[in-house]
C-alpha positions, 0 to 999 in steps of 0.5 A, a space after each residue: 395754649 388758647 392763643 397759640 391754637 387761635 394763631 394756627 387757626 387764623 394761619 388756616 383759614 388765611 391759607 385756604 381762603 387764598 384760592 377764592 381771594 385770587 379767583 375774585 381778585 380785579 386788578 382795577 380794585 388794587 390800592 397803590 397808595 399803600 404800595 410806594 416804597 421810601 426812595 432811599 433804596 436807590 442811589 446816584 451811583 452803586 460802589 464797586 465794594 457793593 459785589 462784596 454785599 450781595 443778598 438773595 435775590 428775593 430779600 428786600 435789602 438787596 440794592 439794584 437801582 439808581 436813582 434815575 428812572 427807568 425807560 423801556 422802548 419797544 424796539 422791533 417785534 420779530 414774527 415766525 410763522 414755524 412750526 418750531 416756533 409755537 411749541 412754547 407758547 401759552 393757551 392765553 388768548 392774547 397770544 397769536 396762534 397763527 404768528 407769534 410775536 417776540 418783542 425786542 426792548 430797549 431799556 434805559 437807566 442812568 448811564 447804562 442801556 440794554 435790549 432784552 426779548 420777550 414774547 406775549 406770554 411773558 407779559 402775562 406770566 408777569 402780569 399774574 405774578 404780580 397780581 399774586 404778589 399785591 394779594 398777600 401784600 394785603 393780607 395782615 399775616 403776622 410777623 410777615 417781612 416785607 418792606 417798609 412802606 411808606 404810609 405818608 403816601 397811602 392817601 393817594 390812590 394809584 392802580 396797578 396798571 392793566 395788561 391789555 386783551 391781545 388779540 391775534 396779531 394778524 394785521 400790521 396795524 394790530 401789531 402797532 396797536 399792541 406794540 404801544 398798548 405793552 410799552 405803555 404798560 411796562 413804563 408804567 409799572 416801572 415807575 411803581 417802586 414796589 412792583 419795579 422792586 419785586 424781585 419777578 420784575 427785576 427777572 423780567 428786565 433781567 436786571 441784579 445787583 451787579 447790573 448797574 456797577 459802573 465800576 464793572 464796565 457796562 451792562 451786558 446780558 443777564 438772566 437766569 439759566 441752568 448750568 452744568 457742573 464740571 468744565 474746569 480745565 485745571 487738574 482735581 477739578 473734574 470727575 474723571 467721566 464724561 456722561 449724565 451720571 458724572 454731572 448735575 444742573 444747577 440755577 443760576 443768574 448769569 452776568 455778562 461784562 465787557 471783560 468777563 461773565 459770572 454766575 450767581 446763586 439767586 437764594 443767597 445772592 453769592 458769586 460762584 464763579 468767574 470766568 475772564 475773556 482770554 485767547 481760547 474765549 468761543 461760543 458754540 451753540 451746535 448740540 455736538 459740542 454742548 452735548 445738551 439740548 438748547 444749550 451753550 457752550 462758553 470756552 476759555 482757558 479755565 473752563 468749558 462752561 455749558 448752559 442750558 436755555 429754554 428754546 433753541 431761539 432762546 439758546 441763539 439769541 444768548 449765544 450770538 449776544 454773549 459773543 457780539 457783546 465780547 468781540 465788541 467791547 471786550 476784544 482786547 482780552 481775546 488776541 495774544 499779547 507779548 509775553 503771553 499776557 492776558 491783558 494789552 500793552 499800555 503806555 505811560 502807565 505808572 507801576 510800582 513793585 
């Protein structure tokens, strides 16, 4: 009875000492020599058998990727001057006010390559998450589940990079300043195994345990949204009314390939639904047809699948990149075929029934 009032002691004072800890965190002060994780979590090459395996996002097993490093490449920054445009920005001071910059990046890994956008409070939501992370990594709590590090690498000392001060971004030369200054630091941190493998980065690349398959064709868009149930266009599968009482959002991760789009539930890692391109695939972003605000609307055969995003840019940019990402690659599964056929006529290819 002693040591089991001992442990919740301890446990109490740990839980109301996080607060002061985190005040008086530096970053500068983080040891990354006890931060490396074993190597053996990535792979030359994920099976396709692995979409039968997937685990909640946060849980250490989860196997994302390859063995090749990952690259990211600042492509362009987009600036709007809108009013509309400020209404989701943060009071961090290395946000512009006057122009807010959106960062279009290119990322790298193996054989697959994507573009995601990502505004300045993103780095900083980022960056303190991270932050919060190292701290409890520290902190000896009993019996606490994280990953095996590596302690053959504990001798070396390596700091969690720095997120530099913005400032405002007003002159063409600043903007250049911190374009390089955010490449820097998400290249950085990307060859740091345990903050690459922390389950708000992968967030942040939008990257998961389906991205790099090879055997599901090439990466497309991903990322968590919010998804409204009902659509279904086959009969049984829908509530017979169409208002807000009749349906419910749910989170989850979305999944874009070149023949299909999927969505996955983040705290189990299951794939909930599938939906292939076909004849009747469209995209509507107008709120007459989403019937939500900063939504999307995906049709097919099967469904009607409406998404909801956070911005009205956020809702345009899926949208636009969804239907550029299907027309491009995926266009042989969207046009009629003889015999109504989801899929094209092929030659010489050996069948057997």
């Amino acid at each position: 009875m002693l040591h089991q009032n001992e442990g919740s002691s301890t446990l109490e004072l740990v839980a109301n000492d996080m607060t002061d800890i985190m005040e008086r965190l530096d970053t500068r002060d983080l040891d990354m020599g006890d931060g490396d994780y074993d190597s053996t979590d990535t792979a030359e090459h994920l099976p396709f058998s692995a979409v039968y395996h997937t685990v909640g996002f946060k849980e250490p097993e989860a196997k994302v990727f390859l063995t090749p490093p990952i690259t990211a490449k600042i492509l362009d920054v987009e600036r709007f001057t809108s009013a509309q445009d400020r209404f989701n920005l943060t009071t961090q001071r290395s946000v512009s006010k006057s122009m807010p910059a959106v960062y279009k990046i290119e990322l790298k890994h193996g054989e697959f390559t994507w573009t995601i956008k990502k505004k300045e409070k993103h780095f900083v939501d980022l960056h303190r998450d991270l932050r919060t992370y190292k701290t409890f990594m520290r902190i000896p709590l009993p019996k606490r589940s994280h990953t095996m590090i590596n302690r053959a690498t504990r001798s070396e000392v390596r700091q969690m990079p720095e997120l530099p001060r913005g400032e405002t971004l007003e002159r063409e030369g600043q903007v250049s300043s911190r374009r390089k200054q955010l490449e820097d630091y998400l290249n950085k941190l990307l060859k740091m195994p345990m903050y690459r493998n922390y389950h708000g980065t992968m967030e942040f690349i939008e990257v998961s345990q389906l991205s790099f398959i090879h055997d599901l064709g090439p990466k497309g868009l991903e990322g968590m949204v919010l998804k409204r149930s009902g659509g279904h266009r086959i009969p049984g599968l829908n509530c017979c009314g169409r208002s807000e009482i009749c349906y419910h959002w749910s989170k989850r991760w979305l999944v874009v390939k070149d023949s299909f789009l999927l969505y996955m539930k983040p705290d189990t890692g299951a794939i909930s639904f599938v939906m292939l391109f076909d004849k009747e695939f469209n995209i509507k972003m107008d709120s007459k047809d989403t019937e939500t605000r900063h939504g999307v609307r995906i049709d097919s055969l099967s469904r009607s699948l409406v998404l909801k995003c956070s911005s009205y840019r956020h809702a345009r940019w899926w949208g636009q990149s969804i239907e550029g990402f299907a027309k491009k690659l995926g266009s042989a599964f969207l046009t009629d075929h003889r015999f109504g056929s989801f899929a094209r006529q092929e030659e010489n290819i050996p069948a057997k029934w």
